[in-house]
PAZAPA-4460 file (N, C-alpha, C; in steps of 0.05 Angstrom, whole numbers, plus 32768, in hexadecimal, padded with zeros to 4 digits):
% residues 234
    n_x    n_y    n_z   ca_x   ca_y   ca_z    c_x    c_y    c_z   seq   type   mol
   8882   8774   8970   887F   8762   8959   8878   8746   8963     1      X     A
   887F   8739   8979   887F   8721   8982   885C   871C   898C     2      X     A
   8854   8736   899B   883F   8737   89A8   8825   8733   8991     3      X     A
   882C   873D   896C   881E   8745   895F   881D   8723   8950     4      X     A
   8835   871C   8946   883A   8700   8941   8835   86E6   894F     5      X     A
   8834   86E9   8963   882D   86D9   897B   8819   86E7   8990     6      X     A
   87FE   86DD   898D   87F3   86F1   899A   87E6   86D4   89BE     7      X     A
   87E8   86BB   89AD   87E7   86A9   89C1   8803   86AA   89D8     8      X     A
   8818   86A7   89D3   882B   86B2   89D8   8829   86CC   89F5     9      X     A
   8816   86DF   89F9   880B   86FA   8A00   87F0   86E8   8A10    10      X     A
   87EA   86D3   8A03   87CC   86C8   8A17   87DC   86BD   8A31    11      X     A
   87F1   86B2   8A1F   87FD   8698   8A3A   8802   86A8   8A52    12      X     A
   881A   86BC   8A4B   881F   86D0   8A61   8814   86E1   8A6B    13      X     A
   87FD   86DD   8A63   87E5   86EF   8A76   87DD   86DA   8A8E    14      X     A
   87D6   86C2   8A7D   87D5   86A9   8A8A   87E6   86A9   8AAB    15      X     A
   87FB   86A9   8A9E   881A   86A6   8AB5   8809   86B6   8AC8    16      X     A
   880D   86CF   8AC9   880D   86E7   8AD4   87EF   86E0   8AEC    17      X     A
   87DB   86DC   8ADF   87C9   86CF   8AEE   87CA   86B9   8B00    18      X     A
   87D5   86A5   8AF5   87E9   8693   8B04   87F8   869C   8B23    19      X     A
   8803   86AB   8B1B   8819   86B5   8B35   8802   86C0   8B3D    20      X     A
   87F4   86D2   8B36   87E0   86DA   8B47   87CE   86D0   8B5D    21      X     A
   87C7   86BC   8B4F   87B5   86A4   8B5A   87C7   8694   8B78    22      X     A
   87D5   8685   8B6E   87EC   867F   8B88   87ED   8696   8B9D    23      X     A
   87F9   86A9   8B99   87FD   86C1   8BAC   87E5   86CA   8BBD    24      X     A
   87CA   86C6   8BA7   87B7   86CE   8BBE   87A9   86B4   8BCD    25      X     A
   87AE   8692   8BC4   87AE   8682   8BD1   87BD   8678   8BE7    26      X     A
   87DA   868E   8BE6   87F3   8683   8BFD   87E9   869C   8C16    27      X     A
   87D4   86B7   8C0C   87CF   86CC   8C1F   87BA   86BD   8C2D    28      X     A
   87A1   86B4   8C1D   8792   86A6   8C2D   879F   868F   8C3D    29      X     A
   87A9   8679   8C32   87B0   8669   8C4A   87C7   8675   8C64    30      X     A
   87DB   868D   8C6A   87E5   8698   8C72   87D4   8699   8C88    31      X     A
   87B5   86AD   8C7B   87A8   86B3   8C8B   878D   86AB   8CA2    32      X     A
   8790   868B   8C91   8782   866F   8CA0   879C   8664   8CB9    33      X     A
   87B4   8665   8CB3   87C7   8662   8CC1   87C8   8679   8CE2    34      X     A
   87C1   8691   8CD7   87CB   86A0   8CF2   87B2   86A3   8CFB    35      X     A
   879B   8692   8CF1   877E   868C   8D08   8788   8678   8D15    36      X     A
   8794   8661   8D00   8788   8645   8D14   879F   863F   8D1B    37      X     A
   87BD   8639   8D13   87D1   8642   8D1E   87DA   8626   8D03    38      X     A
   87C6   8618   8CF8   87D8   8607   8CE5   87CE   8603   8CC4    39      X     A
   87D1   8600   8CAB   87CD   8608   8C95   87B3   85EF   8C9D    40      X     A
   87A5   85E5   8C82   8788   85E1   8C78   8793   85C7   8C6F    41      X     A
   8786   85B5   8C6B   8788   85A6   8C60   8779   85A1   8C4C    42      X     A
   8780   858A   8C33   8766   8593   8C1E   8751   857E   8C22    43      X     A
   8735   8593   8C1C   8736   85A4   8C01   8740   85C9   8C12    44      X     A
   8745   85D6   8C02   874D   85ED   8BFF   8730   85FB   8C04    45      X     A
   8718   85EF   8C05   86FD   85FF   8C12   86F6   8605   8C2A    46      X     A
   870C   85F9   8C33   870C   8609   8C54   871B   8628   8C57    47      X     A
   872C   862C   8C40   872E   8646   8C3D   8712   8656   8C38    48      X     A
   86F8   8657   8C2D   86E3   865C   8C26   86DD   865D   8C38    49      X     A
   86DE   8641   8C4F   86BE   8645   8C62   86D1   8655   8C82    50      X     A
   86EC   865D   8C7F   86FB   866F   8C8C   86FD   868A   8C85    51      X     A
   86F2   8691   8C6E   86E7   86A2   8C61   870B   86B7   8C5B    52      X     A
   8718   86A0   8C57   8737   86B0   8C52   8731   86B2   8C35    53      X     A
   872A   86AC   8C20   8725   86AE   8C04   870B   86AF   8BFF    54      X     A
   8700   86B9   8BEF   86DD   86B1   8BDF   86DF   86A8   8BCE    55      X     A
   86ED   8698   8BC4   86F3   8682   8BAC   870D   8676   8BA5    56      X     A
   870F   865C   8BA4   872B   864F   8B9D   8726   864F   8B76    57      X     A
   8747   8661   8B77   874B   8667   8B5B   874D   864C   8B4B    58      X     A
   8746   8649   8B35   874D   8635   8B1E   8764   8642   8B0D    59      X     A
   8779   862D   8AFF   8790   863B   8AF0   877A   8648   8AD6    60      X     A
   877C   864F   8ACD   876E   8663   8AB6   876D   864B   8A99    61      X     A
   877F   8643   8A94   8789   8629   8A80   877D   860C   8A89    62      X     A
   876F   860C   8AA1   8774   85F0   8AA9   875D   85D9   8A99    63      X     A
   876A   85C8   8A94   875E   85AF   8A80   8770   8596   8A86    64      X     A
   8766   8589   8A71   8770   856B   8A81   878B   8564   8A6D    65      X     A
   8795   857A   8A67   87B5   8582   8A5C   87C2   8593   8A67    66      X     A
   87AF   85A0   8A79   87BE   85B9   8A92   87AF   85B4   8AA7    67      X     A
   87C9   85B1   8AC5   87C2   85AF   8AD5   87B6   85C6   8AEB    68      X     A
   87A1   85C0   8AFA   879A   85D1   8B00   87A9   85DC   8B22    69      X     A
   87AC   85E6   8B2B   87C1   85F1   8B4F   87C3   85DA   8B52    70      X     A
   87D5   85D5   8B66   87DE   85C1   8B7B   87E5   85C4   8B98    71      X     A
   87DE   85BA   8BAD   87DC   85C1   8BCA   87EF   85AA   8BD0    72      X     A
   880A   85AE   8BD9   8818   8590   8BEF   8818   85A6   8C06    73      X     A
   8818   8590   8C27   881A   85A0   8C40   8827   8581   8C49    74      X     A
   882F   8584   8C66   883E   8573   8C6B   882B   8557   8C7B    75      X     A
   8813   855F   8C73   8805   853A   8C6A   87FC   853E   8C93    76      X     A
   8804   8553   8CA4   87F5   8549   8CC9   87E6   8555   8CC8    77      X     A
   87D4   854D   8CDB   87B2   8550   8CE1   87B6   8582   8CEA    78      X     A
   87D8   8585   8CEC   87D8   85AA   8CF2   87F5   85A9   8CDE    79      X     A
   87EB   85AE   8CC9   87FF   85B8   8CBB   880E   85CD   8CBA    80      X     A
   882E   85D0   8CAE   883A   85E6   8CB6   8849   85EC   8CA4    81      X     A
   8848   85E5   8C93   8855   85EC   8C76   883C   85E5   8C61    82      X     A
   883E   85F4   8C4A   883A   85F2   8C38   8849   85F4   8C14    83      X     A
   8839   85EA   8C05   8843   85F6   8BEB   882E   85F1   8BD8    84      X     A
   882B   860D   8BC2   8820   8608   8BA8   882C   8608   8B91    85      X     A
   881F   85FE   8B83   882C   85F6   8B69   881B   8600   8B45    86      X     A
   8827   8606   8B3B   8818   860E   8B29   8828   860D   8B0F    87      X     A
   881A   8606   8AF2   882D   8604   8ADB   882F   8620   8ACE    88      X     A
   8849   862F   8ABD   8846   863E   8ABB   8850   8639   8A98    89      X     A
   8844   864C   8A86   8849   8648   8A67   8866   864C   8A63    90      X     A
   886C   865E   8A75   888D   8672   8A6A   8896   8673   8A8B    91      X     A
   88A3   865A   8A94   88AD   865A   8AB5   88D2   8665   8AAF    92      X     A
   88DA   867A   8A99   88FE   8678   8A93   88FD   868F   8AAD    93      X     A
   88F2   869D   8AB5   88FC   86B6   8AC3   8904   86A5   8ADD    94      X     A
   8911   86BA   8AEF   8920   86AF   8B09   8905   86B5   8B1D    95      X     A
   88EC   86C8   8B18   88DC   86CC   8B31   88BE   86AC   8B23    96      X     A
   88C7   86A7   8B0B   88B6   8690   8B01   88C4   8671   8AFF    97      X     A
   88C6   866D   8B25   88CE   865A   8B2C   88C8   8645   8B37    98      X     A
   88D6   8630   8B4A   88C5   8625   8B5C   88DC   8622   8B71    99      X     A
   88D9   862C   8B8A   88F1   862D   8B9E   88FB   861B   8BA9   100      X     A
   88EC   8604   8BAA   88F2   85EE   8BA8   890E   85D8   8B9C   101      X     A
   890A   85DB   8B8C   8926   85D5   8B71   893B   85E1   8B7E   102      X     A
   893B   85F7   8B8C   8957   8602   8B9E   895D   85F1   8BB7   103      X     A
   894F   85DF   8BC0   894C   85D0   8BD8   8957   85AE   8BD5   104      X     A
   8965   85A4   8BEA   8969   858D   8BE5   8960   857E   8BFD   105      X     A
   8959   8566   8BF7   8949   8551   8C14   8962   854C   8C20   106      X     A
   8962   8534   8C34   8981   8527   8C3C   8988   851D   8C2C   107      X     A
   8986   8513   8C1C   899B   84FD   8C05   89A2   8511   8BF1   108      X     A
   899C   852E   8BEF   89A5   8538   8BDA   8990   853B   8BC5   109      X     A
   8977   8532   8BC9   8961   8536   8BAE   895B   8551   8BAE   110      X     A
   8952   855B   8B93   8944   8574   8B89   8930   8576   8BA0   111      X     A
   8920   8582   8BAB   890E   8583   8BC3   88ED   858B   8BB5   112      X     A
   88EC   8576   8BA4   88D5   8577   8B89   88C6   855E   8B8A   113      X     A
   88AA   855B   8B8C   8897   8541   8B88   889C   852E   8B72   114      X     A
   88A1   8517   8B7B   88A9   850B   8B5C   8898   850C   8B44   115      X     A
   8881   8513   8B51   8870   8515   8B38   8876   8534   8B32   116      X     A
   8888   8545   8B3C   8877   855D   8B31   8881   8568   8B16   117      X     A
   8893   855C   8B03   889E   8559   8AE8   8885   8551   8AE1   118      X     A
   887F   853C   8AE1   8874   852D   8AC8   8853   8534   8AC3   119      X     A
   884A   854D   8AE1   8830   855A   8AE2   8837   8574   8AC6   120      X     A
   8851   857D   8ACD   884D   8597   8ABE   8857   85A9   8ACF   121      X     A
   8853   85AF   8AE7   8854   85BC   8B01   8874   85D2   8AFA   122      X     A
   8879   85E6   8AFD   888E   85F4   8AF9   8894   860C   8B02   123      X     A
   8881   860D   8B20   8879   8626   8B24   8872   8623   8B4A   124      X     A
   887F   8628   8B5B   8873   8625   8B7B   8877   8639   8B8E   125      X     A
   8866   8641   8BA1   8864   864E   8BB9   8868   863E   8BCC   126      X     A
   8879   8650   8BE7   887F   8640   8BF5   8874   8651   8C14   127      X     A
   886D   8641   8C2C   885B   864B   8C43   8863   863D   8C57   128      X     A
   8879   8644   8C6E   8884   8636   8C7A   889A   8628   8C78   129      X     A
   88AB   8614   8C8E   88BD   8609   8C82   88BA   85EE   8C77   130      X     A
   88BB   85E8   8C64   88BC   85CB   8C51   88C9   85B5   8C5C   131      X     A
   88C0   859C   8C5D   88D2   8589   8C66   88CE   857F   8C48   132      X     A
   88F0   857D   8C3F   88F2   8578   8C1F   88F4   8556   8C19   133      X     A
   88FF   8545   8C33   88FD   852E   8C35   88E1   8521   8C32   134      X     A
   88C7   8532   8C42   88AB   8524   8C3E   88A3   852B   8C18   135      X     A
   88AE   854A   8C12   88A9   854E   8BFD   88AE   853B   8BE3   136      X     A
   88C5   8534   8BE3   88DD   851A   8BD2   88CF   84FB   8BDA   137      X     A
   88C5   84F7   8BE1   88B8   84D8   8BF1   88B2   84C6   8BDA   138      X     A
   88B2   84BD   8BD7   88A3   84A9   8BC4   8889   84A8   8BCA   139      X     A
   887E   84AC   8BDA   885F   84AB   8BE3   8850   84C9   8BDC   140      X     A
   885F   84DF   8BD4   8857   84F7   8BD6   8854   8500   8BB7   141      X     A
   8836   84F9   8BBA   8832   8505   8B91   881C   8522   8B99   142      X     A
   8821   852A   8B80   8816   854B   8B7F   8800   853E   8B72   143      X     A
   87E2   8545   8B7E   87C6   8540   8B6D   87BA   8566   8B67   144      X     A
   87B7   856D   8B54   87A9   8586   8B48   878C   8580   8B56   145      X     A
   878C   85A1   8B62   8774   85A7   8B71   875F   859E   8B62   146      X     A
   8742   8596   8B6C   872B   8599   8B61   8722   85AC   8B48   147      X     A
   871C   85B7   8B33   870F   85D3   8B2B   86FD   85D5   8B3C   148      X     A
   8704   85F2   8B45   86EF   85FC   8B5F   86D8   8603   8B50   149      X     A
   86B5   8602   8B57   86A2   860A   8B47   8691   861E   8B5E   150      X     A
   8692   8632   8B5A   8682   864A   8B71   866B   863A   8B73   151      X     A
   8660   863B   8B87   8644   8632   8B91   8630   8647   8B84   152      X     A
   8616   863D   8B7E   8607   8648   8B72   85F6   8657   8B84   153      X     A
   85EF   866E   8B7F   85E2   8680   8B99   85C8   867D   8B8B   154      X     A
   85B5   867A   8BA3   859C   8680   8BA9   858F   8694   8BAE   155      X     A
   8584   86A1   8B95   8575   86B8   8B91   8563   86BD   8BA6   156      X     A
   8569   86D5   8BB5   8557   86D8   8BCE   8539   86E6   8BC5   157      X     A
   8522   86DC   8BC9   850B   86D8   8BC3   8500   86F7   8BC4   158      X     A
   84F8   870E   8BB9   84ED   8725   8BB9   84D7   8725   8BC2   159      X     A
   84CF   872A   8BE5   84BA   872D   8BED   84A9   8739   8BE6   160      X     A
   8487   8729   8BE5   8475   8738   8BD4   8462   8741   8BEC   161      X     A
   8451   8757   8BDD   843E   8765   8BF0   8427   874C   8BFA   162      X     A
   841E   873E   8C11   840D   8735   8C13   83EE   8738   8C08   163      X     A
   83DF   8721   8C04   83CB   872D   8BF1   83BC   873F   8C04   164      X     A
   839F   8750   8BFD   8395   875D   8C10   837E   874B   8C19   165      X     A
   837A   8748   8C35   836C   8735   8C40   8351   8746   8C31   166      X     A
   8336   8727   8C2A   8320   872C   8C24   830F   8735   8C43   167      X     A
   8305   874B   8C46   82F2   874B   8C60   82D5   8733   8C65   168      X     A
   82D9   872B   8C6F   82CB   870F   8C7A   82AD   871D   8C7B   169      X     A
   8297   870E   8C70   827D   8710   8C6D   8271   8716   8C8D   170      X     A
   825B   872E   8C8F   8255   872F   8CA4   8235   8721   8CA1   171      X     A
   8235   870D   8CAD   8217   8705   8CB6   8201   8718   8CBD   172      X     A
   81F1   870E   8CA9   81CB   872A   8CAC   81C7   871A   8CC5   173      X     A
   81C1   873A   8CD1   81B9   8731   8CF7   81A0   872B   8CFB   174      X     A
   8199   8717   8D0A   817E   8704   8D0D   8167   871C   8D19   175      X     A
   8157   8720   8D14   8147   8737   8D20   8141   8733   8D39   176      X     A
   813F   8740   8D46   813C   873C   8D66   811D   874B   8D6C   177      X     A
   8110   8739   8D80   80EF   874B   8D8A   80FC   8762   8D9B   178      X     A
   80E5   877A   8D8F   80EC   8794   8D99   80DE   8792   8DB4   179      X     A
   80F9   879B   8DC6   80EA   87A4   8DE6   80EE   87C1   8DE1   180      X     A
   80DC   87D8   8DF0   80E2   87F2   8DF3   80F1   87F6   8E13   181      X     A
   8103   880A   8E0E   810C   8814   8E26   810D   8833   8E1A   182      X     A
   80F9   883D   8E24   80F0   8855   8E19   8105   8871   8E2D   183      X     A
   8105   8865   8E46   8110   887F   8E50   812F   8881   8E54   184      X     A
   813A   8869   8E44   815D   886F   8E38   815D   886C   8E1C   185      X     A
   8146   886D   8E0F   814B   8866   8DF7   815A   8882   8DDE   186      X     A
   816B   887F   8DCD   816D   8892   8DBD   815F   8898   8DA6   187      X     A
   8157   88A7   8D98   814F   88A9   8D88   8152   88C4   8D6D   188      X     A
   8150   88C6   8D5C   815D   88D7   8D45   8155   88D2   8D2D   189      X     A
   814C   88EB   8D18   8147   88ED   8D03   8160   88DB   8CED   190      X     A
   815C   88D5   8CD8   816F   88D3   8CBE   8160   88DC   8CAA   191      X     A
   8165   88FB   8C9F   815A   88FA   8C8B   8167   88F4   8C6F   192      X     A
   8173   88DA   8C72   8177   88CD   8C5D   816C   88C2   8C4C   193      X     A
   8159   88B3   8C5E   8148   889F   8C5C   812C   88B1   8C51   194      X     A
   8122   88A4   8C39   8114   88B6   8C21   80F4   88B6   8C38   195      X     A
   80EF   889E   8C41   80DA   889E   8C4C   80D6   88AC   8C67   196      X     A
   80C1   88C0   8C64   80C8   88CE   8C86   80BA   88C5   8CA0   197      X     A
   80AB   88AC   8C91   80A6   88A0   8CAA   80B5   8882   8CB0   198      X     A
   80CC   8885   8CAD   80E3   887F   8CB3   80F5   888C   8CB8   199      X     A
   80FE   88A3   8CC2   8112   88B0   8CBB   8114   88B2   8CDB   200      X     A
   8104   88AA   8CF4   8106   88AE   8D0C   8118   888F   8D12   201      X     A
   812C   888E   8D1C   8136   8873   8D28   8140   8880   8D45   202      X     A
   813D   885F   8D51   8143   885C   8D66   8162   884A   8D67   203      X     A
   8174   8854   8D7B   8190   8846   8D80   818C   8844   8D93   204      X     A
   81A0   8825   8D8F   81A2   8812   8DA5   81B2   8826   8DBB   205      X     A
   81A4   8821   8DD5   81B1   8830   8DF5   81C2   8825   8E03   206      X     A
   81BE   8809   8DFB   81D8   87F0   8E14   81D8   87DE   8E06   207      X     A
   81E0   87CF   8E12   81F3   87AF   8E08   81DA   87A2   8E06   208      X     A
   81C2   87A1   8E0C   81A3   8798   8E03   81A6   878D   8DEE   209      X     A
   81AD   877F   8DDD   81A3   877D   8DBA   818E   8782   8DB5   210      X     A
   8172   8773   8DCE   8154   877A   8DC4   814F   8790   8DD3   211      X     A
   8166   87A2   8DD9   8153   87B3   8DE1   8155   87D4   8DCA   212      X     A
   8142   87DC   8DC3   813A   87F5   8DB0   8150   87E8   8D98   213      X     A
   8151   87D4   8D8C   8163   87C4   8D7B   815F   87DE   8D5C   214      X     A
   8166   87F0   8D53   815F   87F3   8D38   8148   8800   8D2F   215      X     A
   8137   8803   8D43   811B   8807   8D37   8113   8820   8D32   216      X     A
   80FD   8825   8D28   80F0   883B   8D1F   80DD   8849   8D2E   217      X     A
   80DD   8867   8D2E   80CA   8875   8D40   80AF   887A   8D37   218      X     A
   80A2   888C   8D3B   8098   889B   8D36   8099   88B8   8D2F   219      X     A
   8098   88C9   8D0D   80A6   88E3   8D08   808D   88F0   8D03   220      X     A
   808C   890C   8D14   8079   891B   8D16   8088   8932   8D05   221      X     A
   8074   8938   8CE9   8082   894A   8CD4   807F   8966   8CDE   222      X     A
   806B   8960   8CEA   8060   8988   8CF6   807C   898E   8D04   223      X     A
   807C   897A   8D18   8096   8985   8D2F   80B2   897F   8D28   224      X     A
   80B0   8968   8D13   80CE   8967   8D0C   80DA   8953   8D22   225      X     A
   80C7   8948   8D33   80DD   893A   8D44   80D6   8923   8D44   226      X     A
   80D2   8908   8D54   80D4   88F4   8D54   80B6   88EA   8D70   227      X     A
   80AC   88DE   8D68   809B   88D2   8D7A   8095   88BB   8D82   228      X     A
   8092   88B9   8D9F   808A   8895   8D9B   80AA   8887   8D9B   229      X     A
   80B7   8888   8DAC   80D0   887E   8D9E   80D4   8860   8D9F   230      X     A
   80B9   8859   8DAF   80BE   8839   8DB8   80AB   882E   8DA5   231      X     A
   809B   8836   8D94   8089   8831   8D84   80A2   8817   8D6D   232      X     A
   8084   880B   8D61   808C   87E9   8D53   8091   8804   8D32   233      X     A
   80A7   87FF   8D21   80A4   87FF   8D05   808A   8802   8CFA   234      X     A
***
């Protein structure tokens, strides 16, 4: 009945639930920045990213500038060794929807809580290491809400295209060259392609000569069918 009557009520504690979620897999990642480098991160929290212990720093699901969004304290040296997060929760009455902190006292006896962390909202913490609750209690020690993390925008990798097909490069009409005969290497052979049959006798080139038997034409004897004259002019 409550769930049907109150259905915001059912958003919040989905909310929660995400919440704890979020922390838990932000206290695994830093855990696991810790047993590389031997000391927690300092912020921003994107060195978990480029340590590749997380692929994204969660945002609270609610967060606006009436809900705060996580909170990171560590104990402020260049190798940190404690940590804590913080997070607001809609419905913090249960005993596992706590902050462990509040169980802790500094030396003088204080709650072992940021003085700001009332008046953020904050009602909710993980704890990573041992706490010095004296730096925590300081007057100098305020809780600032993480950045909203915004994923980097990926760069569509470019779909290689087929290169165009190269145009074949113009071959230059060859300058005619004066016919020398070299009659006793020269080749020679019918085409009867060629409609005219007194053309149809050519001579091919025999060596590296250009002018020598360059292209030219024989003489075709139709009785015999063969070729005459092979050194003979066109």
């Amino acid at each position: 009945m409550l769930a049907i009557l109150n259905p915001i009520a059912q958003i919040e504690k989905a909310q929660d639930a995400q919440r704890m979620h979020d922390l838990k897999q932000l206290q695994t990642a830093l855990d696991s920045y810790y047993n590389d480098d031997n000391y927690y991160p300092i912020q921003p929290l994107s060195a978990l990213i480029t340590a590749k212990s997380i692929q994204a720093i969660p945002n609270d699901p609610a967060v606006s500038s009436s809900w705060p969004n996580y909170a990171y304290l560590n104990d402020s040296s260049n190798n940190p060794q404690w940590n804590v997060l913080f997070a607001k929760l809609a419905f913090p009455s249960s005993s596992s929807s706590s902050c462990p902190l509040a169980q802790l006292e500094d030396s003088s006896g204080n709650t072992c809580l940021p003085p700001n962390y009332s008046s953020l909202g904050y009602n909710y913490c993980v704890i990573s290491g041992n706490v010095d609750c004296d730096l925590i209690t300081s007057p100098s020690t305020t809780l600032s809400p993480l950045p909203i993390f915004t994923p980097p925008t990926l760069t569509p990798i470019p779909i290689p295209t087929s290169p165009p097909t190269p145009t074949p490069p113009l071959m230059p009409t060859p300058t005619p060259h004066p016919f020398y005969c070299s009659c006793s290497t020269a080749i020679y052979w019918i085409d009867l392609t060629i409609k005219d049959p007194t053309k149809q006798c050519l001579v091919e080139q025999p060596d590296s000569n250009p002018d020598s038997n360059f292209d030219r034409y024989c003489s075709y004897d139709p009785d015999t069918q063969s070729c005459i004259r092979p050194c003979s002019q066109p």
